[in-house]
C-alpha positions as a printed Julia matrix, in Angstrom:
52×3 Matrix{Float64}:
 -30.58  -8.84  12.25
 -30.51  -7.71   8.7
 -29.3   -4.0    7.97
 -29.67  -4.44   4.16
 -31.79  -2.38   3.12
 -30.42   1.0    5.51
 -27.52   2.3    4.12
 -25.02   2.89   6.28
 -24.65   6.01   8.92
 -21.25   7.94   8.14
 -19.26   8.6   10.61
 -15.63  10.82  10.08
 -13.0   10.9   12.61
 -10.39  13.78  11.12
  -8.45  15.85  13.64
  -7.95  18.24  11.23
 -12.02  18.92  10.9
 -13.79  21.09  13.81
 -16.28  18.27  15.76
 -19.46  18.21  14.39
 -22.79  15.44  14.46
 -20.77  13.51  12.34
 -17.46  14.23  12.67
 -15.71  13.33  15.86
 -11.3   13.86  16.61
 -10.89  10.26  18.17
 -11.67   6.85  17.16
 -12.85   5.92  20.89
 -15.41   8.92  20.57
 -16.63   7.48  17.09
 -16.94   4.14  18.57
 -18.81   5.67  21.41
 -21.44   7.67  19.5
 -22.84   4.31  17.84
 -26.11   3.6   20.01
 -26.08   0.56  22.06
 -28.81  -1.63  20.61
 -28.97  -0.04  16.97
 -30.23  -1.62  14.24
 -28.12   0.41  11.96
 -25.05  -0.2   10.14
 -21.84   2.42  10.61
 -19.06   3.42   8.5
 -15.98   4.55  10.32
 -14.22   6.88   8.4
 -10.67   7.78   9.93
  -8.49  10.25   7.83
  -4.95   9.86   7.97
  -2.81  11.1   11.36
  -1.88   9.96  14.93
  -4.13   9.26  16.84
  -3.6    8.23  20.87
């Protein structure tokens, strides 16, 4: 599968940040919002903090 020429979907995971499309306050929930059989690339974005 090439992805090349998509750029890649942000996503942010920031506790700090109120949930939004693209902003999510767990990793797992990031991880989950990527669609099964996309053809897309993803950039995880995690700020800095604890996270359980």
């Amino acid at each position: 599968m090439d992805c090349s020429n998509n750029p890649p979907k942000i996503i942010v995971v920031d506790k700090s940040k109120a949930a939004g499309p693209n902003i999510f306050q767990s990793i797992q929930s990031a991880i989950n919002s990527v669609p099964t059989n996309n053809i897309q690339w993803f950039n995880i974005k995690i700020a800095p903090g604890t996270y359980s």
